[in-house]
PLY file of the C-alpha trace (Angstrom):
ply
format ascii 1.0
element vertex 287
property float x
property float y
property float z
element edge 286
property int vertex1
property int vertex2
end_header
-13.07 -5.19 5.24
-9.70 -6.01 3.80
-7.23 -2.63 2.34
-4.16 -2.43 0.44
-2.06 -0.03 -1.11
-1.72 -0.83 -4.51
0.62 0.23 -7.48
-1.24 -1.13 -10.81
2.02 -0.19 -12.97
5.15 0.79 -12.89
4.56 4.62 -13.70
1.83 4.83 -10.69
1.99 5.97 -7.42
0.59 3.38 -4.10
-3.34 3.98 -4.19
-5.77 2.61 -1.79
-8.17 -0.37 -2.66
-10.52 -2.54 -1.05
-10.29 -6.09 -1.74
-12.70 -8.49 -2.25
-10.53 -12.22 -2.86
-8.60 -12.21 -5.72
-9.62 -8.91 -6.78
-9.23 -4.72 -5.80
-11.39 -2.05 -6.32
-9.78 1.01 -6.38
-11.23 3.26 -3.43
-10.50 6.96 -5.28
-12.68 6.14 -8.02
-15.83 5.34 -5.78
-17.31 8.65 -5.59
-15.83 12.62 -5.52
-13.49 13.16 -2.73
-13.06 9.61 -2.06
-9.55 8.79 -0.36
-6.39 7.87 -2.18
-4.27 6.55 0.89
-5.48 4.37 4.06
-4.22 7.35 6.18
-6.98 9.35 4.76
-9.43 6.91 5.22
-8.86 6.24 8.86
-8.76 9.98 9.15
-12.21 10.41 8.17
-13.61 8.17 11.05
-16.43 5.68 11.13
-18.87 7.84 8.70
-16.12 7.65 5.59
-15.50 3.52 6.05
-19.31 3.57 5.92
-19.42 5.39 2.74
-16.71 3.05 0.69
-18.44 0.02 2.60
-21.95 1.44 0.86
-20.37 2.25 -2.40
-18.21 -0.21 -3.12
-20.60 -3.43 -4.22
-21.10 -1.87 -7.90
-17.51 -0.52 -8.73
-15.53 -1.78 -11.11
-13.35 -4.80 -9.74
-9.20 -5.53 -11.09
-7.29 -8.36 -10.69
-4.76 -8.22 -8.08
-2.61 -10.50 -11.07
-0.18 -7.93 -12.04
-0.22 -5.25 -9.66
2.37 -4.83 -6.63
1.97 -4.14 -3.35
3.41 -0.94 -1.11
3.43 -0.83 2.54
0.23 -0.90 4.60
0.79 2.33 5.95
2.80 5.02 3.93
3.36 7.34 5.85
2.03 6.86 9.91
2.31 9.83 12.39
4.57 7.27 14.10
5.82 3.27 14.41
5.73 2.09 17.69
7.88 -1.11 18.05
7.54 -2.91 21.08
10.22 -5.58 22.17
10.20 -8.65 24.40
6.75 -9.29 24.42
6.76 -12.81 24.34
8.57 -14.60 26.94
10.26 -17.45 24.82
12.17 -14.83 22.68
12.70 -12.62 25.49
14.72 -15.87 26.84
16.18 -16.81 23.66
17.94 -13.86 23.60
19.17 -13.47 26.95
17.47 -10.78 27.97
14.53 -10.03 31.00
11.41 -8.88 29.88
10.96 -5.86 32.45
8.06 -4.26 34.36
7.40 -2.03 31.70
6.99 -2.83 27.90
10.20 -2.20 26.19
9.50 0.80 23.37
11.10 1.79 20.69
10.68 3.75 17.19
11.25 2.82 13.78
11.94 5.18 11.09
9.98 5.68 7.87
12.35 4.57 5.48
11.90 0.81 6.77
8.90 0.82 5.49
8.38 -1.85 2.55
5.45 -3.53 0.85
4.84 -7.50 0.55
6.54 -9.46 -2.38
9.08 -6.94 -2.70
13.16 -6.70 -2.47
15.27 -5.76 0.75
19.04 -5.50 0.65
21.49 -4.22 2.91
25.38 -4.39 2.75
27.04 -7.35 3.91
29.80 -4.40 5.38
26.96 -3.48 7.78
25.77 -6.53 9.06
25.40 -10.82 8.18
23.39 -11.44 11.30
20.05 -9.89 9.77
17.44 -12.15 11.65
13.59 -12.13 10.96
10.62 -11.25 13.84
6.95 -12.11 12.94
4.79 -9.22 14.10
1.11 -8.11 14.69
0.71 -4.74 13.56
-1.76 -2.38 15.23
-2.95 0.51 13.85
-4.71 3.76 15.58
-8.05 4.41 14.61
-9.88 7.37 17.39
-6.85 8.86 19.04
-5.91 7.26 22.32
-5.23 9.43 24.86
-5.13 8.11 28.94
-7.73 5.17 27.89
-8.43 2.33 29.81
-7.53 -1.42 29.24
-11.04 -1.85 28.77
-11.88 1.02 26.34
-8.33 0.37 24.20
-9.51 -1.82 21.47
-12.11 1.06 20.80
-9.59 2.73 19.73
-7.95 0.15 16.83
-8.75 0.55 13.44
-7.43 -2.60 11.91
-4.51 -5.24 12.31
-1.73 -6.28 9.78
1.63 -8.12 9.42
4.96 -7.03 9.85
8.44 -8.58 9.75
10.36 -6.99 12.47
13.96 -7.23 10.71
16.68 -6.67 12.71
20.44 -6.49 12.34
21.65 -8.78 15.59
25.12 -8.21 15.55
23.90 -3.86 15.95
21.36 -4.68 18.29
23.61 -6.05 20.77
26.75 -3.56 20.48
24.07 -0.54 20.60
21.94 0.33 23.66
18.93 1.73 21.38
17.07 -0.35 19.34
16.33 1.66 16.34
19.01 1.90 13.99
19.04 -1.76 13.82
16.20 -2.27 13.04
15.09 0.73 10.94
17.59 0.24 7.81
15.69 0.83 4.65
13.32 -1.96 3.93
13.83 -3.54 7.15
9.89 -3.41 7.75
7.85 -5.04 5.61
4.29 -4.43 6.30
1.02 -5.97 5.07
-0.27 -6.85 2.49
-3.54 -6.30 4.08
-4.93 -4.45 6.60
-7.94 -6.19 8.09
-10.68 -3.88 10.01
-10.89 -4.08 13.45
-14.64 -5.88 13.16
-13.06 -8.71 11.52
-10.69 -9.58 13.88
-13.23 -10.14 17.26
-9.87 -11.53 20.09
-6.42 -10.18 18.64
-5.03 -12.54 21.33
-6.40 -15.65 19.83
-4.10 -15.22 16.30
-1.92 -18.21 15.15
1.27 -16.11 14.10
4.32 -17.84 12.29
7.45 -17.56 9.86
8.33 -19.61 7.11
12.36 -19.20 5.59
13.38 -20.81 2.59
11.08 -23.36 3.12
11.28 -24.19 7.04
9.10 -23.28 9.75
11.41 -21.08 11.97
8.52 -19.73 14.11
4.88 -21.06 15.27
2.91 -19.15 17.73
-0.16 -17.72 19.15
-0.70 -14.02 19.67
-2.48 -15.07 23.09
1.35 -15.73 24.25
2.43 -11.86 24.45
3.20 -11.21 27.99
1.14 -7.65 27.60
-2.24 -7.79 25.49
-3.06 -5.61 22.64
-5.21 -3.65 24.82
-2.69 -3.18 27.38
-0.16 -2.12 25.17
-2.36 0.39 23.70
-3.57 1.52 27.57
0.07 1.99 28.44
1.42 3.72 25.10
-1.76 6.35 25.37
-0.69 7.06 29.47
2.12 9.36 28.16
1.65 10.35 24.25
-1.26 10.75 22.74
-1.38 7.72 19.92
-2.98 9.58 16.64
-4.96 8.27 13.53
-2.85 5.59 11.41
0.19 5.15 14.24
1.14 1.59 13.64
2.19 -0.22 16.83
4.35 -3.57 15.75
3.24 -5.79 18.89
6.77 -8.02 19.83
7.98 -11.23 17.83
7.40 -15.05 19.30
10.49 -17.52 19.86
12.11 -19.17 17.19
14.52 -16.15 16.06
17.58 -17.24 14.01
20.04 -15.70 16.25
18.73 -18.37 18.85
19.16 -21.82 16.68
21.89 -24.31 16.67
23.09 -23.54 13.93
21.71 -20.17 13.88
19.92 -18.66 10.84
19.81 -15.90 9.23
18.91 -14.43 6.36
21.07 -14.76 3.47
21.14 -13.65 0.01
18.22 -14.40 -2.23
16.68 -16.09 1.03
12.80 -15.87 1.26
11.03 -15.13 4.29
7.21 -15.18 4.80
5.58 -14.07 8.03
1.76 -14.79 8.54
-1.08 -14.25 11.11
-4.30 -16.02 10.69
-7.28 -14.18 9.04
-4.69 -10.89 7.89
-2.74 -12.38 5.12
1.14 -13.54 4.30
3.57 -11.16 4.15
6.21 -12.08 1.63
10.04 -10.55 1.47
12.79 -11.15 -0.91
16.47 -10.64 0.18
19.67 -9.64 -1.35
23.29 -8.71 0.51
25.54 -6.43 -1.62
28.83 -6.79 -1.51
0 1
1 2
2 3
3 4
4 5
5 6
6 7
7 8
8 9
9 10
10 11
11 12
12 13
13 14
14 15
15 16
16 17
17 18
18 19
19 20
20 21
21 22
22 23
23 24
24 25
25 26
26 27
27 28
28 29
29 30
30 31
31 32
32 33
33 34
34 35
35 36
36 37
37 38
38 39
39 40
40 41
41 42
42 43
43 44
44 45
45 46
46 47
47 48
48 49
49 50
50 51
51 52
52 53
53 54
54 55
55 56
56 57
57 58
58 59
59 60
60 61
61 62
62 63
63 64
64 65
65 66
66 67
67 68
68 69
69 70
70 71
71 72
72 73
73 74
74 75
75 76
76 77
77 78
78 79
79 80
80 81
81 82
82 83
83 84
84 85
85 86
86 87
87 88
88 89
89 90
90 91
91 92
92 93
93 94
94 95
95 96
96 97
97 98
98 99
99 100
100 101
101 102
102 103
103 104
104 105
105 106
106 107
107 108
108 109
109 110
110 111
111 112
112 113
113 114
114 115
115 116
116 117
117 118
118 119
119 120
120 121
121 122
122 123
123 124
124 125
125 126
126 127
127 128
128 129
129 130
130 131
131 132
132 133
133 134
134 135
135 136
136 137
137 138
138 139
139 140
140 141
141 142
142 143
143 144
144 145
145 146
146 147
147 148
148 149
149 150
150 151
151 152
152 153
153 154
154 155
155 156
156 157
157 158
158 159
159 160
160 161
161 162
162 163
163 164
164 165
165 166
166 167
167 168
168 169
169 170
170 171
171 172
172 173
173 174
174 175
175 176
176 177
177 178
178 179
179 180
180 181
181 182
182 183
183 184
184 185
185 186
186 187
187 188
188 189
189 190
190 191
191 192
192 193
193 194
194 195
195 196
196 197
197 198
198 199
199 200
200 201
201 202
202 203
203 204
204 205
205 206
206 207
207 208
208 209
209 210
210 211
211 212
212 213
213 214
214 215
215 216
216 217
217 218
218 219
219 220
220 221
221 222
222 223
223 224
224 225
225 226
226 227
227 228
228 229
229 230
230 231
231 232
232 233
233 234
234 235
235 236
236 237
237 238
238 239
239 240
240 241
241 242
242 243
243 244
244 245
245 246
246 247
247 248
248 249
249 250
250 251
251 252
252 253
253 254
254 255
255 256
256 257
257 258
258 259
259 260
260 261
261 262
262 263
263 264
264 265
265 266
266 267
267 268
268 269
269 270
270 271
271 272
272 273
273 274
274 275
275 276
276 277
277 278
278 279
279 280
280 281
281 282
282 283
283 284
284 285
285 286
């Protein structure tokens, strides 16, 4: 099954729909009590996703024509970022991918919603680079679970653009602020159930700026697996319902090209994984 939070004008708030191709159905209006936000729904465990799976096939369908998209997730118990995942952009930015997965947080106002705007002030930063991302999110909590058991533990998968502000990144030891300003992670549009995705590590992952193919990868080049990630994360916190874990960026960052790139105003980026959707962001530098 395929979610998205969806505003159908501009005086509504983000509400949760299922979507079936070109078209949402809105999941609150399915029966009494149904849930308004994908938070709620994962809260409610396997017995609620089988009640909107069971009631959904007669409710009224809207086109998705018209209506905008907010984030994935609104508002996750936590983003987990994880960096260097991926040996080519561990190397193209001069840095070792340790023993250990690199972790770090971002902060809620980053999140942002496909097809929408993200500006920052050129004062602040003109290296702003772009990081395709798989996006995990927490279904059962994880707590101590095994490589083998961790996928039992996903709920569903979706994209995120990892922006980051290079020139911060490198004069700062932590990895948040950078990364974290507001709008600086796009998420979604969709978030695909975990049944729908059978090998995470078998996802063709890529970016697309202005036009140009930047990045073009496979998720089954992360030097840790979605399963180990999850293993490791869960061996010292306790990953709740609806954390989103944003699973390290292939190479082909612009800091790394000759000439680099990075995003300018009005530049377009698009970052897309196979079978989850195309994640769309607009940006603008104010002077």
């Amino acid at each position: 099954m395929r979610f998205a939070h969806l505003i159908q004008t501009e005086a509504d708030e983000p509400r949760l729909a299922l979507i079936d191709g070109d078209e949402a159905v809105m999941v609150e209006h399915l029966f009494a009590g149904a849930p308004r936000f994908l938070e709620e729904l994962i809260a409610g465990g396997a017995e609620l996703l089988q009640r909107v799976r069971d009631t959904a096939p007669g409710a009224p369908r809207h086109p998705l024509a018209g209506m905008r998209f907010a984030s994935a997730l609104l508002t996750p118990p936590a983003v987990i970022a994880i960096g260097l995942n991926y040996a080519a952009h561990s190397s193209e930015l001069g840095l070792k991918t340790d023993t250990a997965p690199t972790v770090f947080t971002l902060w809620p106002n980053s999140l942002a919603g496909h097809d929408g705007t993200t500006s920052w002030p050129r004062r602040l930063s003109e290296s702003v680079d772009y990081e395709a991302e798989l996006g995990v999110i927490i279904g059962p909590a994880a707590k101590d679970v095994t490589v083998e058991d961790a996928l039992d533990h996903v709920w569903g998968y979706t994209v995120v653009n990892d922006i980051t502000a290079r020139d911060i990144q490198f004069s700062e030891a932590q990895w948040s602020r950078c990364k974290s300003f507001d709008g600086f992670t796009p998420t979604g549009p969709f978030v695909v159930t975990a049944d729908e995705v059978p090998d995470p590590q078998d996802l063709h992952i890529w970016t697309i700026v202005d036009g140009h193919t930047v990045q073009d990868a496979s998720t089954g080049q992360m030097v840790r697996s979605v399963a180990t990630l999850v293993a490791h994360l869960s061996n010292s916190i306790t990953l709740l319902p609806g954390t989103l874990i944003s699973t390290g960026s292939p190479g082909g960052a612009g800091y790394s090209r000759e000439p680099q790139i990075f995003l300018r105003d009005r530049s377009t980026v698009t970052v897309g994984i196979d079978g989850i959707g195309e994640l769309t962001t607009h940006c603008r530098i104010l002077d």
